[in-house]
mmCIF file of the C-alpha atoms, coordinates in Angstrom:
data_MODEL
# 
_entry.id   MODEL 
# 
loop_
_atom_site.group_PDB 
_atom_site.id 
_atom_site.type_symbol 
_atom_site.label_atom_id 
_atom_site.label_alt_id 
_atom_site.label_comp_id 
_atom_site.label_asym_id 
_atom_site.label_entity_id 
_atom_site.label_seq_id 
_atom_site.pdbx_PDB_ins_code 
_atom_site.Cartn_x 
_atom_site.Cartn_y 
_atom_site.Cartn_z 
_atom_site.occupancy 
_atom_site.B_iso_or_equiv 
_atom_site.pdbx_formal_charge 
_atom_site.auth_seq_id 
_atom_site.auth_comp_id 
_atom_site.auth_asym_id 
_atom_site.auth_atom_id 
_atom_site.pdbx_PDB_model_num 
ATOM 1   C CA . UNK A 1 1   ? 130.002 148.464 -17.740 1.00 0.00 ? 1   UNK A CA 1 
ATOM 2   C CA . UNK A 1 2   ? 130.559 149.225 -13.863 1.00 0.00 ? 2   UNK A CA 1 
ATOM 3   C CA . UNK A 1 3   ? 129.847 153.003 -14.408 1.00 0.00 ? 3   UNK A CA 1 
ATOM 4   C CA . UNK A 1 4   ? 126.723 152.412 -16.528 1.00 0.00 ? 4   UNK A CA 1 
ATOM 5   C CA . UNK A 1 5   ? 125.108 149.512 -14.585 1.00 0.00 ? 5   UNK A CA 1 
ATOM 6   C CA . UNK A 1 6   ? 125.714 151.822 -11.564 1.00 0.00 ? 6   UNK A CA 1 
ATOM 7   C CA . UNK A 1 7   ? 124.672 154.748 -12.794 1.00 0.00 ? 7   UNK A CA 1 
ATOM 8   C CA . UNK A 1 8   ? 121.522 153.208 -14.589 1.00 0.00 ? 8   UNK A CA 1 
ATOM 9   C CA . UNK A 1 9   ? 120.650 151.924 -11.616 1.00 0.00 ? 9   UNK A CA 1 
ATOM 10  C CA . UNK A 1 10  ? 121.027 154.651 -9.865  1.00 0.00 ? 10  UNK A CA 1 
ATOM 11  C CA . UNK A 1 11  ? 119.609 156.426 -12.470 1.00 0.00 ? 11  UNK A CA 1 
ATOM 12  C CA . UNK A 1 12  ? 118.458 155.778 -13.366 1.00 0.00 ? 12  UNK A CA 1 
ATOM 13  C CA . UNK A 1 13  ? 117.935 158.495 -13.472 1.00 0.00 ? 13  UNK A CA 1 
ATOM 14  C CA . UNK A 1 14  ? 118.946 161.731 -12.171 1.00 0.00 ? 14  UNK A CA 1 
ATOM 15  C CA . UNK A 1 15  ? 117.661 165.342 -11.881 1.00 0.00 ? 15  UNK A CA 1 
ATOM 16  C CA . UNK A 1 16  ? 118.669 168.980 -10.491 1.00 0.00 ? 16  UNK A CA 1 
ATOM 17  C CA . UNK A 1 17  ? 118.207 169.610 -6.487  1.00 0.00 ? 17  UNK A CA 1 
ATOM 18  C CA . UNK A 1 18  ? 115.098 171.366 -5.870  1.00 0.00 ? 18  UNK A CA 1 
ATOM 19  C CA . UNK A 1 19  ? 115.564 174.335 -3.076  1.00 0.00 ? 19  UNK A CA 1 
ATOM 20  C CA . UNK A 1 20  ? 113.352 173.873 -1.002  1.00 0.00 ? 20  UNK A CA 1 
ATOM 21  C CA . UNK A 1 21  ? 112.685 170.815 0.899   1.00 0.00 ? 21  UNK A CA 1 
ATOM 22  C CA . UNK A 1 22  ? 108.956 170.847 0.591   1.00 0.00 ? 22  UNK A CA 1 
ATOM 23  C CA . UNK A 1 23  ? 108.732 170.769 -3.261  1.00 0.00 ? 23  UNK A CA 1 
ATOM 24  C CA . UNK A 1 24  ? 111.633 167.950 -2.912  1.00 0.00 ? 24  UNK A CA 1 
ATOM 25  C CA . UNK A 1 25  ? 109.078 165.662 -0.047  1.00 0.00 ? 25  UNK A CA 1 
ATOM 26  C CA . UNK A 1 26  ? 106.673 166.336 -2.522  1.00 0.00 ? 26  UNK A CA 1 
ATOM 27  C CA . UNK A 1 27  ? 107.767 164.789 -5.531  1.00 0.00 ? 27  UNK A CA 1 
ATOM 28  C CA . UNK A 1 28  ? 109.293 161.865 -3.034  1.00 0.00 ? 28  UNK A CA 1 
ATOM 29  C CA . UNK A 1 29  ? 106.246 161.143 -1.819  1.00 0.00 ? 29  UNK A CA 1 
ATOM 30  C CA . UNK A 1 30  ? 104.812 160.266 -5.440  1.00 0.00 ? 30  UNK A CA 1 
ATOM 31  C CA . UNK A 1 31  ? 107.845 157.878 -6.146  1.00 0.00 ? 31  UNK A CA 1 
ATOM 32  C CA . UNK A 1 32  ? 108.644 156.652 -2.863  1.00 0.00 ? 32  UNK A CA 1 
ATOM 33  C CA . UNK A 1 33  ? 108.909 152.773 -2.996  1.00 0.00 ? 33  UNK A CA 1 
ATOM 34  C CA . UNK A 1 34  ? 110.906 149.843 -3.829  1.00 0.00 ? 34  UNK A CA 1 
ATOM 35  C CA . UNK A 1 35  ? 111.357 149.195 -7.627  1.00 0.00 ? 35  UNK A CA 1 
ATOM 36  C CA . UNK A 1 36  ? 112.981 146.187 -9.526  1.00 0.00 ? 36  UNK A CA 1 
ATOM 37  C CA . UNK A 1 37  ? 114.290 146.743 -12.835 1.00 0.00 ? 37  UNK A CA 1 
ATOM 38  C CA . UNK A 1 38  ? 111.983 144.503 -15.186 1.00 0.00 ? 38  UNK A CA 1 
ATOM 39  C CA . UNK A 1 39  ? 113.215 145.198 -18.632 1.00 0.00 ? 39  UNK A CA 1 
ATOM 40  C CA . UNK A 1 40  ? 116.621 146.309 -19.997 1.00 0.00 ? 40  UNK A CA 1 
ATOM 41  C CA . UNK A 1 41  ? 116.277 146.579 -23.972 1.00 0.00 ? 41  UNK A CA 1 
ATOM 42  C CA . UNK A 1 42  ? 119.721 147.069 -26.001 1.00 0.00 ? 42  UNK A CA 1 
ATOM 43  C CA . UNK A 1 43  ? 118.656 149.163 -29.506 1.00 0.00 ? 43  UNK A CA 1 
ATOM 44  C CA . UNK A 1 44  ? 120.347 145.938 -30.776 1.00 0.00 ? 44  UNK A CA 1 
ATOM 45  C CA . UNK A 1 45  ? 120.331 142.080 -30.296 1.00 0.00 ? 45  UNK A CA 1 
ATOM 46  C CA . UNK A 1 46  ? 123.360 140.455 -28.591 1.00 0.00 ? 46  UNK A CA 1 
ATOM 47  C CA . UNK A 1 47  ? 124.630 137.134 -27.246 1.00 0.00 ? 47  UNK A CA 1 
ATOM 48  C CA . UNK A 1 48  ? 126.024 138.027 -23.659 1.00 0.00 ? 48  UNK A CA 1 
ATOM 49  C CA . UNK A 1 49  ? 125.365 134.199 -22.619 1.00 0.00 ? 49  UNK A CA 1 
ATOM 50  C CA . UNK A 1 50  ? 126.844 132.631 -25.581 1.00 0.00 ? 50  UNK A CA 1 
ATOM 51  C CA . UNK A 1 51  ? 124.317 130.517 -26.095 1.00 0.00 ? 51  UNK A CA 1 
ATOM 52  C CA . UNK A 1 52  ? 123.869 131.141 -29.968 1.00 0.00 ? 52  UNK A CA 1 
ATOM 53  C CA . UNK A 1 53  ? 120.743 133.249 -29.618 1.00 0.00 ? 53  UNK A CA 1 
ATOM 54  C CA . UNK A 1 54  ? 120.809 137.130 -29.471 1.00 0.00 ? 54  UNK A CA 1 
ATOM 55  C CA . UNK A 1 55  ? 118.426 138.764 -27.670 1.00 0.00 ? 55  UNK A CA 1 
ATOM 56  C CA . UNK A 1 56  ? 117.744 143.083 -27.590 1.00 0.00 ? 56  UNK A CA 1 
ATOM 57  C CA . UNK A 1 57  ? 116.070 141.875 -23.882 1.00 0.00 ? 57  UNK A CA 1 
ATOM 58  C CA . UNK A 1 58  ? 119.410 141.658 -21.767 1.00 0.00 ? 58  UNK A CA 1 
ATOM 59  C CA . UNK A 1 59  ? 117.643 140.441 -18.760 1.00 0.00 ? 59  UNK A CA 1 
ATOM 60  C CA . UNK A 1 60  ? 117.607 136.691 -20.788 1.00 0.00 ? 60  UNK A CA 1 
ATOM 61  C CA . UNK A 1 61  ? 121.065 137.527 -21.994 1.00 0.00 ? 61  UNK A CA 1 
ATOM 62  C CA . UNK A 1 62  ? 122.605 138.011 -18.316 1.00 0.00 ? 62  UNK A CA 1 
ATOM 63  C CA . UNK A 1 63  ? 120.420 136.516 -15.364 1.00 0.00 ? 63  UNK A CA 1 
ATOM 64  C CA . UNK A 1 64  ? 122.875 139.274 -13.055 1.00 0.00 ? 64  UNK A CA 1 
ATOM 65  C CA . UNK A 1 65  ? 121.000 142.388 -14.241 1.00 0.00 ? 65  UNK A CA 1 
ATOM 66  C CA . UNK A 1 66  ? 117.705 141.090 -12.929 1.00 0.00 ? 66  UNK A CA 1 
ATOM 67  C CA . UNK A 1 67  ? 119.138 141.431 -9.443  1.00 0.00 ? 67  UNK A CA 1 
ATOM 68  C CA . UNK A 1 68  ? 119.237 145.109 -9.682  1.00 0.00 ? 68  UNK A CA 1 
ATOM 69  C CA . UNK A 1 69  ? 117.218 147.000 -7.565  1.00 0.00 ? 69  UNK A CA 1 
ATOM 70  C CA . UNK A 1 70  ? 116.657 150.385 -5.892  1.00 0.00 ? 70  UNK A CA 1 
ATOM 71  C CA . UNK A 1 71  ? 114.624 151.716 -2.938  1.00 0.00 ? 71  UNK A CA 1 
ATOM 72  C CA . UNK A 1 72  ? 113.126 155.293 -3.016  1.00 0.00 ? 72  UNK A CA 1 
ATOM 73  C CA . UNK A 1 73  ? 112.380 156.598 0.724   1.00 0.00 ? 73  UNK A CA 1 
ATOM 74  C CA . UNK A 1 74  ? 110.135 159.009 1.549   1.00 0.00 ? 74  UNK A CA 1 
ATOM 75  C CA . UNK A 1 75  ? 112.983 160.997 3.477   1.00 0.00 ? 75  UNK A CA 1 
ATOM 76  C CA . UNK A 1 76  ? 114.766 161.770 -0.014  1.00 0.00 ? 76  UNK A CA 1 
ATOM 77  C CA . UNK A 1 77  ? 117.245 158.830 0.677   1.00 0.00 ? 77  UNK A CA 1 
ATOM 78  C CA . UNK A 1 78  ? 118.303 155.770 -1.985  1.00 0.00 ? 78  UNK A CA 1 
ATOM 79  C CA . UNK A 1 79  ? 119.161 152.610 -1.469  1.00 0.00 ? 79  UNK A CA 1 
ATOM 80  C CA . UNK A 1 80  ? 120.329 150.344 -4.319  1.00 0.00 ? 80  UNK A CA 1 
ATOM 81  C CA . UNK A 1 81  ? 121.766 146.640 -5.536  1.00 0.00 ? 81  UNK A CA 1 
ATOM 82  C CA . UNK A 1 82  ? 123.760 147.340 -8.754  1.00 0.00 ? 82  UNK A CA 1 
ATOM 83  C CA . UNK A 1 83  ? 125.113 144.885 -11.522 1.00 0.00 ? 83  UNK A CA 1 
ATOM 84  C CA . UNK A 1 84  ? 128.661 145.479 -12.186 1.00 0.00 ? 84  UNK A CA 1 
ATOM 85  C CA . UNK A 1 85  ? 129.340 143.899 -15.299 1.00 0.00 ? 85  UNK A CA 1 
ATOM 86  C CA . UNK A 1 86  ? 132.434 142.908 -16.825 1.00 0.00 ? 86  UNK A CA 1 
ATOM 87  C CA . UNK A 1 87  ? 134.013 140.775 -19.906 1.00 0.00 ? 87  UNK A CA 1 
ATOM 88  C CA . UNK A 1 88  ? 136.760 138.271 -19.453 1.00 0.00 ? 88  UNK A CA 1 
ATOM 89  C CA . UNK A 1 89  ? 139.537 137.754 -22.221 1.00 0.00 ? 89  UNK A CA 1 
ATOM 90  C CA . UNK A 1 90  ? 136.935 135.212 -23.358 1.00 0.00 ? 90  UNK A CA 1 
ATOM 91  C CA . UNK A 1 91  ? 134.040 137.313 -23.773 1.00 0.00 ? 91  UNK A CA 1 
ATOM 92  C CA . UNK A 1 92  ? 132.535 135.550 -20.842 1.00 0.00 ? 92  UNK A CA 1 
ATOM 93  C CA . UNK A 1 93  ? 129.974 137.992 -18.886 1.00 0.00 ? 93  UNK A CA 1 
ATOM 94  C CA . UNK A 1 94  ? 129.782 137.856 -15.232 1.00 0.00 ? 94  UNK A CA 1 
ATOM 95  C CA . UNK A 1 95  ? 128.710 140.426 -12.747 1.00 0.00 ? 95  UNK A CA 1 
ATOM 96  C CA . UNK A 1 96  ? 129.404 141.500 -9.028  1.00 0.00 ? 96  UNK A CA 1 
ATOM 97  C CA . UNK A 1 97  ? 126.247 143.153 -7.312  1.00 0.00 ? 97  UNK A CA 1 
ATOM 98  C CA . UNK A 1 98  ? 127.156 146.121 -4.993  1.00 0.00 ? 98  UNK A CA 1 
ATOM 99  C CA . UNK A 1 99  ? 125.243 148.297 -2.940  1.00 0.00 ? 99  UNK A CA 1 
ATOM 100 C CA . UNK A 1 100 ? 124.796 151.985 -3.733  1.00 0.00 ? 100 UNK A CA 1 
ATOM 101 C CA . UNK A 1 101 ? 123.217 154.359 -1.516  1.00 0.00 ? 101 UNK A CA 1 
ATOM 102 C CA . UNK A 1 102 ? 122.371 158.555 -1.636  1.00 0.00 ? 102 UNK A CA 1 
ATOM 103 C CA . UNK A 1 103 ? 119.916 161.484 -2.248  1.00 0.00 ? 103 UNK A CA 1 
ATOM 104 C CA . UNK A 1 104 ? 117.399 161.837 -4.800  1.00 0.00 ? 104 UNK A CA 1 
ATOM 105 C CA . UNK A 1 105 ? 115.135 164.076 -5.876  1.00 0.00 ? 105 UNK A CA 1 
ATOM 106 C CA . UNK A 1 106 ? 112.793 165.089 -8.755  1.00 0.00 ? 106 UNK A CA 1 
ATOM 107 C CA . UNK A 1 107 ? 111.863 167.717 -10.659 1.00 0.00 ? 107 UNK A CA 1 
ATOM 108 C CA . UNK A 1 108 ? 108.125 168.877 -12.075 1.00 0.00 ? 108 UNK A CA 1 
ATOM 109 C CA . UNK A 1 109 ? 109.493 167.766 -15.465 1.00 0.00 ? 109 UNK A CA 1 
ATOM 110 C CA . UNK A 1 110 ? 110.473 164.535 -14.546 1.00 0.00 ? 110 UNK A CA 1 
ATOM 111 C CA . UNK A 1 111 ? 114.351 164.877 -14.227 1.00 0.00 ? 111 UNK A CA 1 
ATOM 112 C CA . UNK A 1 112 ? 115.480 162.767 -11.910 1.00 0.00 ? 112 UNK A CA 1 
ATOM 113 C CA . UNK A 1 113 ? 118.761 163.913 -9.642  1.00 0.00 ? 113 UNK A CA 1 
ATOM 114 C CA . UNK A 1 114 ? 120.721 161.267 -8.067  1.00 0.00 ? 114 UNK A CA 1 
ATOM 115 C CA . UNK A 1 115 ? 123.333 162.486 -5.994  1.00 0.00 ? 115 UNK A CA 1 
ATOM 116 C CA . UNK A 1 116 ? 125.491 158.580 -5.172  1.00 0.00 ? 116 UNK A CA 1 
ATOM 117 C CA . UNK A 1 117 ? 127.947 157.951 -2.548  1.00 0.00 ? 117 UNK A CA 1 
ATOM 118 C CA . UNK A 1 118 ? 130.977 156.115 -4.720  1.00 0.00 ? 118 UNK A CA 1 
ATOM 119 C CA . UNK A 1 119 ? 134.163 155.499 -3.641  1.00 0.00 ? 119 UNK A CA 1 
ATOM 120 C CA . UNK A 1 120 ? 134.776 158.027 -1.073  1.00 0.00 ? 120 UNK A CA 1 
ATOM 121 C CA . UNK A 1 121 ? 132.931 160.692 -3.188  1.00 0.00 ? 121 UNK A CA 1 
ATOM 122 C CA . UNK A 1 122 ? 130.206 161.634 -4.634  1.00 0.00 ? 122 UNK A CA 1 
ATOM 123 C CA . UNK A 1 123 ? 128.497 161.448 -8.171  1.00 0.00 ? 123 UNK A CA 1 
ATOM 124 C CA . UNK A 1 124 ? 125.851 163.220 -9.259  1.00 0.00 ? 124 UNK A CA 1 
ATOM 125 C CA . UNK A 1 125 ? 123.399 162.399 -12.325 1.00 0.00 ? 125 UNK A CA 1 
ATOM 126 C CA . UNK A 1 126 ? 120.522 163.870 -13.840 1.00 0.00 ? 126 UNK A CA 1 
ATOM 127 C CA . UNK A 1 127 ? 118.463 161.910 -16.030 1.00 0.00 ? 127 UNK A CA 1 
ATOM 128 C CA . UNK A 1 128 ? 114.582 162.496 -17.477 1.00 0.00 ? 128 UNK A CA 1 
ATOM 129 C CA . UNK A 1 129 ? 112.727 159.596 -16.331 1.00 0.00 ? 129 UNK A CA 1 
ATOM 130 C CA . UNK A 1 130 ? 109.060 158.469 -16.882 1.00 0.00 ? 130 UNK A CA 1 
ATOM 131 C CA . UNK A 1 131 ? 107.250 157.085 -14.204 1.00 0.00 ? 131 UNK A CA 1 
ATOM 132 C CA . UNK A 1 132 ? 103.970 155.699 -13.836 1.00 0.00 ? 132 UNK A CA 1 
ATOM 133 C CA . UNK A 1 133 ? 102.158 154.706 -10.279 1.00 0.00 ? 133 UNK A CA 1 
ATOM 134 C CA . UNK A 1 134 ? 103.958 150.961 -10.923 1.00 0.00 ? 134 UNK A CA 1 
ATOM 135 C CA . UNK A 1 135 ? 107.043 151.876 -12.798 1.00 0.00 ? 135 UNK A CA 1 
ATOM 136 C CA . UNK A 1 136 ? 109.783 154.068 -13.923 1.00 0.00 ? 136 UNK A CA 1 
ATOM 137 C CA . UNK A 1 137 ? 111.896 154.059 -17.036 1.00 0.00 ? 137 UNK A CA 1 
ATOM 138 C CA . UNK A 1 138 ? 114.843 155.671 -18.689 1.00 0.00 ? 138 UNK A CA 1 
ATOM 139 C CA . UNK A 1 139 ? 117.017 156.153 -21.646 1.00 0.00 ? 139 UNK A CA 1 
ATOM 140 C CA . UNK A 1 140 ? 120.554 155.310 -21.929 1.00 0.00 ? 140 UNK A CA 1 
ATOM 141 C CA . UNK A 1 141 ? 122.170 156.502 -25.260 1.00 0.00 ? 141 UNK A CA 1 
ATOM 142 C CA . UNK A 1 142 ? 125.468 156.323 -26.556 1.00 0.00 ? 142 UNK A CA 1 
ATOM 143 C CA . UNK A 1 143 ? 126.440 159.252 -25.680 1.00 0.00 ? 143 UNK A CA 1 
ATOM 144 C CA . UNK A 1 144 ? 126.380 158.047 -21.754 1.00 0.00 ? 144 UNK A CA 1 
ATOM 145 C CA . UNK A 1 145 ? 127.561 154.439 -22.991 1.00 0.00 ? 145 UNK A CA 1 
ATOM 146 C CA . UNK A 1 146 ? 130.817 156.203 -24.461 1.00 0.00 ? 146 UNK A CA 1 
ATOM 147 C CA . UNK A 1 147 ? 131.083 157.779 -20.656 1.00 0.00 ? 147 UNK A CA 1 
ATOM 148 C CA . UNK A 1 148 ? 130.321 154.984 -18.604 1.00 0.00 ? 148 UNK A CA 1 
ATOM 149 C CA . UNK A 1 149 ? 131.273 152.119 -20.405 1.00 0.00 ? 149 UNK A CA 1 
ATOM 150 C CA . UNK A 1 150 ? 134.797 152.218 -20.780 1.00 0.00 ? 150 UNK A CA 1 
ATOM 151 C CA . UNK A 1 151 ? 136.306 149.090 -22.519 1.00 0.00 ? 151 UNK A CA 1 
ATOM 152 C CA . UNK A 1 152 ? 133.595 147.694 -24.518 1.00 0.00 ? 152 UNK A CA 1 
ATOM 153 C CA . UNK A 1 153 ? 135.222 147.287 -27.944 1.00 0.00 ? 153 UNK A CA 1 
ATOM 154 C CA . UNK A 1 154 ? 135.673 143.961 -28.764 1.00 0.00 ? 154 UNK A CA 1 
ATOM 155 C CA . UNK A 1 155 ? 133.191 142.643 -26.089 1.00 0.00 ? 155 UNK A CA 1 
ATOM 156 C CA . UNK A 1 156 ? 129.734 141.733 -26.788 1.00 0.00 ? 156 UNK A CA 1 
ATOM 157 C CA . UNK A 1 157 ? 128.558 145.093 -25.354 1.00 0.00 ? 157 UNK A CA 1 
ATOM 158 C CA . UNK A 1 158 ? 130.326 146.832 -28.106 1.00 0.00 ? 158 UNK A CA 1 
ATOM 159 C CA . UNK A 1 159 ? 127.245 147.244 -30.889 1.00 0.00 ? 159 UNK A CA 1 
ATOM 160 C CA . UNK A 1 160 ? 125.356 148.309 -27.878 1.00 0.00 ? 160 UNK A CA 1 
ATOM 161 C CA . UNK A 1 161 ? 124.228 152.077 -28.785 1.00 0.00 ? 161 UNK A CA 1 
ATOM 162 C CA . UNK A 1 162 ? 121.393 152.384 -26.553 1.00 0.00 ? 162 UNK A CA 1 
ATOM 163 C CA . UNK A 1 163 ? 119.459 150.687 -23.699 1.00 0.00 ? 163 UNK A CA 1 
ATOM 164 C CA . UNK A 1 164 ? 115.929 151.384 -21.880 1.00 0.00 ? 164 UNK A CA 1 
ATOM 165 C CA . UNK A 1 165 ? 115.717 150.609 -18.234 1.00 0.00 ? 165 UNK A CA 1 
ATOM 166 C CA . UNK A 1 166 ? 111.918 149.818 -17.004 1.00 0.00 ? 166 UNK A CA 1 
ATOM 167 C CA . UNK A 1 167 ? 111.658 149.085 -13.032 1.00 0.00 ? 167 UNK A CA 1 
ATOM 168 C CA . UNK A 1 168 ? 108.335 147.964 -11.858 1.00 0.00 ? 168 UNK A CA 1 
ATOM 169 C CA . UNK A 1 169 ? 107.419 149.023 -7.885  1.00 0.00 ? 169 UNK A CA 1 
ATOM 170 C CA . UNK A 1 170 ? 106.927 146.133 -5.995  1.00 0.00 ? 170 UNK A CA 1 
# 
């Protein structure tokens, strides 16, 4: 759940590097802001707080992912607070919050690029994103769960196939 939390949040989203800087300012300019992420819908309900209730809307589920946040700058620079997720041997969710910081840039057809500074290196994700002039959302599907996600059988994560990220500009 590190991985995906990480890289959703860092998307969330992620696109090719434009060439020249001027197209790349460009499409900065439009998206530059800070953005919290509002809504994080699982394709299926689940009980992360053990409470009894399922819920697809994981931000009732685990109060951790609504700290998540990320900060486009005009200069082509990120800034980011990241959920880490993780299940003890009891199923029991908690999550440490991390900073994540890097490049971004995106594309005329909405692909986002993220390049990430992790770990002494460097990741780099492209991801078609949707943004609005208040928010920006993303897909997740199991494809980048499988990738990301390592560890999940068992866990209450595990019927998880798909999520959508929303974050709302503040």
């Amino acid at each position: 759940m590190k991985k995906l939390m990480g890289l959703i949040i860092i998307f969330l989203a992620i696109i090719g590097c434009e060439s020249e800087s001027a197209s790349r300012n460009t499409a900065n300019v439009n998206i530059a802001g800070n953005y919290v992420l509002t809504s994080l819908i699982a394709n299926t309900p689940v009980d992360f707080n053990q409470d009894g209730v399922s819920h697809t809307e994981l931000l009732i589920e685990a109060t951790c992912f609504s700290s998540m946040d990320v900060d486009f700058m005009l200069n082509g620079a990120f800034v980011a607070s990241v959920a880490e997720p993780d299940f003890d041997i009891n199923n029991n969710l908690s999550c440490l919050i991390s900073s994540q910081n890097g490049t971004y840039s995106l594309d005329a057809n909405s692909v986002l690029t993220i390049v990430a500074n992790v770990n002494g290196g460097t990741i780099t994700e492209n991801k078609a994103v949707t943004f609005t002039p208040t928010t920006f959302e993303f897909a997740i599907t199991g494809q980048d769960l499988n990738q990301y996600v390592g560890g999940r059988t068992g866990t209450p994560a595990a019927t998880i196939t798909s999520l959508d990220a929303i974050y709302t500009k503040i």
